[in-house]
Structures are given as structure tokens and as C-alpha cells.
C-alpha positions in Angstrom: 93.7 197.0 186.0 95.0 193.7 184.2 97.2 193.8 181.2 95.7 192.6 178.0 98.2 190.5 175.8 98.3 191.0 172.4 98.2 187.5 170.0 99.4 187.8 166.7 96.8 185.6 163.9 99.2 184.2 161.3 97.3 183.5 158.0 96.7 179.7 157.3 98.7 178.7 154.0 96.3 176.3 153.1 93.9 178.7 152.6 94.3 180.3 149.0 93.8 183.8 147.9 90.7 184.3 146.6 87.5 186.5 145.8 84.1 186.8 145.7 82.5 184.8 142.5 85.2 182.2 142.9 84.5 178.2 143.3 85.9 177.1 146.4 86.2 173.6 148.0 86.3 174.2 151.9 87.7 171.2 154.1 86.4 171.8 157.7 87.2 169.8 160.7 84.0 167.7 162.0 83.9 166.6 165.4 81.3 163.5 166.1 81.8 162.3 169.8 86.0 161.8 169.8 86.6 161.1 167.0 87.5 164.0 164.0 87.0 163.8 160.1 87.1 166.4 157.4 84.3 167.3 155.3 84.4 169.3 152.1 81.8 171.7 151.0 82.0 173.2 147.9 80.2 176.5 146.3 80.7 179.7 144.8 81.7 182.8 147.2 79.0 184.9 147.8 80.4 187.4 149.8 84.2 187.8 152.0 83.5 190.7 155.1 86.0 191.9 157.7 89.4 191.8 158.2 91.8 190.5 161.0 90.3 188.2 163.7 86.6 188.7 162.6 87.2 188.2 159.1 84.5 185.7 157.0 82.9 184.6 154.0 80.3 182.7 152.7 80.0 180.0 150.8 76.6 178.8 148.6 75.5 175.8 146.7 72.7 174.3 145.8 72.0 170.6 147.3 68.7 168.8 146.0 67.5 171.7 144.9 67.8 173.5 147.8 69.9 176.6 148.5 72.6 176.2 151.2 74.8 178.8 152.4 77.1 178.7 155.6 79.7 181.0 157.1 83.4 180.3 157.8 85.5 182.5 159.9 88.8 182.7 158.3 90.9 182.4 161.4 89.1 179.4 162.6 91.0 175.9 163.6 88.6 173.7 162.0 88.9 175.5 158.0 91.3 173.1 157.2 91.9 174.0 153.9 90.1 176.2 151.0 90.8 175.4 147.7 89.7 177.9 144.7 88.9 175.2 141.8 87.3 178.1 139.6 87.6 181.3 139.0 84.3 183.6 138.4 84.1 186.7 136.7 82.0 189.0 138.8 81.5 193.2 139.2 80.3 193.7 142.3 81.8 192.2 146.2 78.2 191.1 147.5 76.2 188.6 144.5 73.4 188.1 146.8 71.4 188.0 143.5 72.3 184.8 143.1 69.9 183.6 145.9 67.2 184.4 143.1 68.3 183.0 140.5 68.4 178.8 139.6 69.9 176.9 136.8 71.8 178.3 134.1 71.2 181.8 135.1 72.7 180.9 138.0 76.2 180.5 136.5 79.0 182.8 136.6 81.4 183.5 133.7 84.8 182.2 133.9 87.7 184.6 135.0 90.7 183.9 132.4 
């Protein structure tokens, strides 16, 4: 039987502590052929599951008038960075009532 090896996941310190309800600006690495950029994409946190290796969250925004959410693992190599430029004021971990919702009532309440 073969030996597993354990491998310790250091936190990134470029990601900042934050929470769901919170404006975020994400800065992921983007591969196109060989050569590497970073892209930003910014949105309010709709929901932050797991912990350790698995751990994730999820970011939304609206773009044209369209609703677009995507997933970034925490421990991944290409987050670069996240970046909380607001912070919301929300009661409850999961605001998937957003996806509902457009315009003003859309907005979440500043945390101060």
C-alpha cells in the first residue's frame, strides 16, 4: 500500500478577509495560447462554501443586463488577488435572492 503525503495549503495574502454581501474585485490569471494576462471581475459575494482545499465562493454581477455569476476556488493558482472594495450589510450566508431581483432593489446596504 503506497504512502499518501500530506501538503500543507498556505492561505494566499492577497486574498482579503471577506464575507458574503461584500464587493469584491477578483484578479484571475488568463491563459490565451502562451502567453498570460490578468483579468478582473468584479461583483457582490453571493455565497463562500467549504473549507480547506475545496473551499469556494461565488461571485455575481450584472453585464448588459445580464446576470453573471462564476465560481473561484480559493486555493487556486490563477486567483491572483481578491480585493473587497465594499462592504455589504447582509443577514443571511446564501443571498441567492438576489438572482431575482434587478436595479435598485438589487442593492445591498453598506456595512459601516
Amino acid at each position: 500500500m503506497e504512502a499518501y503525503q500530506l501538503v500543507q495549503l498556505e492561505p494566499n495574502p492577497n486574498i482579503e478577509e471577506f464575507q458574503p454581501g461584500d464587493t469584491v474585485r477578483v484578479e484571475i490569471r488568463v491563459t490565451e495560447g502562451e502567453r498570460t494576462r490578468l483579468q478582473a471581475f468584479q461583483g457582490v459575494v453571493i455565497r463562500k462554501r467549504g473549507g480547506g482545499p475545496g473551499a469556494s465562493f461565488t461571485v455575481r454581477r450584472v453585464s448588459y443586463e445580464i446576470g453573471v455569476e462564476r465560481t473561484f476556488l480559493m486555493h487556486s493558482p490563477n486567483v491572483e488577488s481578491v480585493k473587497v472594495t465594499r462592504r455589504g450589510k447582509v443577514r443571511r450566508s446564501r443571498l441567492y435572492y438576489l438572482r431575482g431581483l434587478s436595479g435598485r432593489a438589487a442593492r445591498i446596504k453598506e456595512r459601516r
